[in-house]
C-alpha positions as CSV (number, residue, x, y, z in Angstrom):
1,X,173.5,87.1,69.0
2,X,174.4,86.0,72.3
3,X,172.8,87.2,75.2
4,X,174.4,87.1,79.0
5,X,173.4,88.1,82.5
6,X,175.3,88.5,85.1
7,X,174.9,90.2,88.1
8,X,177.6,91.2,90.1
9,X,176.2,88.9,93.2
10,X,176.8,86.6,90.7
11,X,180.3,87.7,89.9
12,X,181.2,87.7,93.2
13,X,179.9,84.0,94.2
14,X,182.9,82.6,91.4
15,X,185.1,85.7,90.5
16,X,187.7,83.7,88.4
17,X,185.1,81.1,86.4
18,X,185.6,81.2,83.6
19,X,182.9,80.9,80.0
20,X,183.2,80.4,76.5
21,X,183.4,83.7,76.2
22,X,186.6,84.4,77.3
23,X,190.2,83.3,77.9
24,X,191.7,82.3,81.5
25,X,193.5,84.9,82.7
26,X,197.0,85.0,83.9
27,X,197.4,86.8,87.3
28,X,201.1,86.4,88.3
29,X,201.3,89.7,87.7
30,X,199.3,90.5,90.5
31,X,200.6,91.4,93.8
32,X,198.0,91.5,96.6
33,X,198.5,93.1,100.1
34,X,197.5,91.6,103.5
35,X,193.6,90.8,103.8
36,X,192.9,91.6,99.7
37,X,191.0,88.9,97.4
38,X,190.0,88.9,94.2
39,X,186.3,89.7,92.9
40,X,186.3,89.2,89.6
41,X,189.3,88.8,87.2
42,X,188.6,88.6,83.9
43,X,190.2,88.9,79.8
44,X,188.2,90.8,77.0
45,X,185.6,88.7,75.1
46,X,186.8,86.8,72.5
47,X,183.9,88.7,70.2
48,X,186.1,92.3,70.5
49,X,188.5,89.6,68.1
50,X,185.4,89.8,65.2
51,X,186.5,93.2,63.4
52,X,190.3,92.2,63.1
53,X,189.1,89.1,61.5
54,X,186.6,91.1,59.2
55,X,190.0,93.1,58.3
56,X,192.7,90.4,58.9
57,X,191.1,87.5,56.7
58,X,190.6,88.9,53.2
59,X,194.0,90.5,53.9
60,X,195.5,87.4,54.4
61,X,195.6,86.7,50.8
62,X,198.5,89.0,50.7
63,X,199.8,88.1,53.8
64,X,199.5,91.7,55.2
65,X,195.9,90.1,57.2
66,X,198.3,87.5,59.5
67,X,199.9,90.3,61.6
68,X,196.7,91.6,61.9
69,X,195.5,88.4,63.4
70,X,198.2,87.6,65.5
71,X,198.2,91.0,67.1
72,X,194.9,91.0,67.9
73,X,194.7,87.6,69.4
74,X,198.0,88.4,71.6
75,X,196.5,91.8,73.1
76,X,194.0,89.8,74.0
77,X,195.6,87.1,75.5
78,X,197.7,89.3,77.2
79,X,195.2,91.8,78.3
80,X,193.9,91.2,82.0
81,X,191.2,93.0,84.1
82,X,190.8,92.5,88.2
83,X,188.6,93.7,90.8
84,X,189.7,93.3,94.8
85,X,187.8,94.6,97.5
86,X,190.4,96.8,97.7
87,X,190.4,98.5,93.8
88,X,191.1,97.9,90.4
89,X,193.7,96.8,88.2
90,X,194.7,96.5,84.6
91,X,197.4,94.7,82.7
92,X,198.4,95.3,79.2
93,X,201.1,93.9,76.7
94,X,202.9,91.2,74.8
95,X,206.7,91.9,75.2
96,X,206.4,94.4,78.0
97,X,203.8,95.4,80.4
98,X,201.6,97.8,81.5
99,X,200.1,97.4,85.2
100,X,197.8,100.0,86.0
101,X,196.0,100.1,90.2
102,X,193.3,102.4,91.5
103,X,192.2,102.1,94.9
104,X,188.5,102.7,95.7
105,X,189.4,105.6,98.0
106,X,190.3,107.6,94.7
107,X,187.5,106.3,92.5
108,X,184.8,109.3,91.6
109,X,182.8,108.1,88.8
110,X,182.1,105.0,86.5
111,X,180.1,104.4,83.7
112,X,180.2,101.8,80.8
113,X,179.1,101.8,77.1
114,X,178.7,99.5,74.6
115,X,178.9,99.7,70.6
116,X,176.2,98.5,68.6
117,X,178.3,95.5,67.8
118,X,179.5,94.6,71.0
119,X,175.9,95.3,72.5
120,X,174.7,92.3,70.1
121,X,177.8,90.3,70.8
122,X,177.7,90.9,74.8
123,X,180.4,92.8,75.4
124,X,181.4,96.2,76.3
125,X,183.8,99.1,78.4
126,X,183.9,99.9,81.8
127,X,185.3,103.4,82.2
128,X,186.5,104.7,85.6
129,X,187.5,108.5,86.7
130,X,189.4,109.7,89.6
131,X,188.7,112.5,92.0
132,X,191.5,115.3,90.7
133,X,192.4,113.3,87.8
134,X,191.5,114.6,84.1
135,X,188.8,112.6,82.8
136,X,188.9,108.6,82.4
137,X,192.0,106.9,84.2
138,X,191.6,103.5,83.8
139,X,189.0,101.7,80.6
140,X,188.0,98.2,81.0
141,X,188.2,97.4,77.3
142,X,185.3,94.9,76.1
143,X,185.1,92.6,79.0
144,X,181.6,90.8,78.9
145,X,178.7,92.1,81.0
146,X,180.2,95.9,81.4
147,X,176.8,96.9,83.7
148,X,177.8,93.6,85.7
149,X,181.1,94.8,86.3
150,X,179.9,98.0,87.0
151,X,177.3,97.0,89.5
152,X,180.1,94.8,91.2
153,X,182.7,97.8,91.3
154,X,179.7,100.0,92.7
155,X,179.0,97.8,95.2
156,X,182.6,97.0,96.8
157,X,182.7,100.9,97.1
158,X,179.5,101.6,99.2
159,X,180.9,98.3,101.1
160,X,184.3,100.2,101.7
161,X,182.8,103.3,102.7
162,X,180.0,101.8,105.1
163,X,183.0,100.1,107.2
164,X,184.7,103.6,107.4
165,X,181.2,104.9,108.5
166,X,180.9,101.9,111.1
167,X,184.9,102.5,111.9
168,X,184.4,106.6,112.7
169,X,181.3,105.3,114.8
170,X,183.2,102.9,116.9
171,X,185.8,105.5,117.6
172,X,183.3,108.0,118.6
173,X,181.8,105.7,120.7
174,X,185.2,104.7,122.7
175,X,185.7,108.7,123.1
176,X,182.8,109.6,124.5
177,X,182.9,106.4,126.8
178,X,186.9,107.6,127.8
179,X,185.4,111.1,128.3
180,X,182.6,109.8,130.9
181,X,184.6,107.6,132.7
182,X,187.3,111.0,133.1
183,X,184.0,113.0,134.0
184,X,183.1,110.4,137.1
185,X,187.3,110.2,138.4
186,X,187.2,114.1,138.4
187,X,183.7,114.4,140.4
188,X,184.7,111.6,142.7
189,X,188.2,113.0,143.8
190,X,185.9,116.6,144.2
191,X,184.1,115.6,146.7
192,X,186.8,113.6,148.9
193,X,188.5,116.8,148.9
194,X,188.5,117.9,152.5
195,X,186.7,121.6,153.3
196,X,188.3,124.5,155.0
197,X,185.7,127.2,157.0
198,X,187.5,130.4,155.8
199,X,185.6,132.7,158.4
200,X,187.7,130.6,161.7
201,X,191.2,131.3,160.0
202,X,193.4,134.0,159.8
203,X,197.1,134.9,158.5
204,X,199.1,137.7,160.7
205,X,201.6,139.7,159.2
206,X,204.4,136.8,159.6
207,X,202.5,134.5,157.3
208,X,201.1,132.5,160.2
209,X,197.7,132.0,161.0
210,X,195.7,131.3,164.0
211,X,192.2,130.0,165.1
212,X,190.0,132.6,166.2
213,X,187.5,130.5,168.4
214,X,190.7,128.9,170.3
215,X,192.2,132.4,171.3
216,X,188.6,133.4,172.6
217,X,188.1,130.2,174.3
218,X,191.4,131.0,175.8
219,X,190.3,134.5,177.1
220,X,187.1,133.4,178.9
221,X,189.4,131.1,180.6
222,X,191.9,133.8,181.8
C-alpha cells in the first residue's frame, strides 16, 4: 500500500516535480496566453497500469496479453493533466490528440472519487462540471492525490473570483471619486454665477427692458 499527502500548497510550491509515481509529462502541447503559469501538470499513476497487467500478462502466453500491455502503457504515457491559474486542461492520445480547456469562469462543481484499488494504491479521479453543461465535462483520470488536486483547483477559483471582487471594488471606488469631484465643479460654477434682482427689471412690449429706480430717479430730478 502506498500512502501519499499532498496538499495543494504543496502542489503549488513545485507544480511539475515529478515522483516515482508517475511519468514526466510532455507539455508542448500546451499553449499558454499572456500572464498564465502552470500549477500543477501531471500523468496518471503508474498504479492505474496494475489491472491491464493482471489481464495482459497471463494473456501474454497467447500473445493476445502484449497489445493489452502496450496500450495501456501508451495511454498513459500519452495522457497529460494541467492546472493554470487560469483553468484546466486535458490531453489524450497516441496517434492523434485530444486537447480539452475549461476556464475557471465556467467551472460549477468538482468532486473526486477513488476505487477501492486505487484508494489503496493512491490514486484516483477528479471530475469537473460546467455551469449549462450536462453533467461531468472534463475527468482527471487516476492522477495521484485526487483531493489534492481538488483542493488546488478549489483554491485557484476563490483566488480568481476574490480579484474580480477587489476589481469591481476598485472600479466603484474610481466612480464615486469621478462623481464627487463632478458634484464640487457643478457647486463651484453655481455660485460664481452672477444674480439678477427680478423686481428692478422690466420688458415693454418691444422686447426691451428698463430700470425702474433710474426712470424715478430721473423724475425727481425733472
Amino acid at each position: 500500500m502506498v500512502s501519499l499527502s499532498v496538499s495543494a500548497s504543496a502542489l503549488q510550491d513545485d507544480p511539475t516535480a515529478r515522483s516515482d509515481v508517475t511519468a514526466t509529462p510532455d507539455l508542448k502541447w500546451l499553449s499558454l496566453d499572456d500572464g498564465e503559469e502552470i500549477r500543477w501538470a501531471s500523468t496518471p499513476h503508474k498504479y492505474s497500469l496494475v489491472p491491464a497487467l493482471i489481464i495482459g500478462i497471463p494473456l501474454s502466453l497467447v500473445l493476445i496479453g502484449i497489445p493489452i500491455i502496450v496500450a495501456s502503457y501508451l495511454q498513459y504515457t500519452n495522457t497529460n493533466y494541467v492546472v493554470t491559474n487560469r483553468g484546466l486542461y486535458s490531453k489524450r492520445g497516441i496517434l492523434s490528440r485530444d486537447v480539452k480547456q475549461i476556464g475557471f469562469d465556467k467551472v460549477q462543481n468538482i468532486s473526486y472519487s477513488q476505487s477501492a484499488i486505487g484508494s489503496s494504491l493512491g490514486y484516483g479521479s477528479v471530475e469537473i462540471s460546467t455551469a449549462g453543461g450536462s453533467g461531468v465535462e472534463l475527468t482527471f483520470r487516476s492522477i495521484p492525490e485526487p483531493a489534492g488536486v481538488q483542493e488546488l483547483i478549489t483554491s485557484e477559483i476563490d483566488t480568481r473570483q476574490q480579484g474580480a471582487a477587489d476589481d469591481a471594488t476598485d472600479t466603484d471606488d474610481v466612480l464615486a471619486e469621478i462623481l464627487g469631484e463632478l458634484q464640487a465643479i457643478r457647486a463651484a460654477v453655481t455660485e460664481d454665477e452672477p444674480t439678477t434682482n427680478p423686481s428692478s427689471v422690466t420688458t415693454d412690449a418691444d422686447g426691451l427692458t428698463s430700470d425702474h429706480a433710474t426712470d424715478e430717479a430721473a423724475q425727481q430730478d425733472t
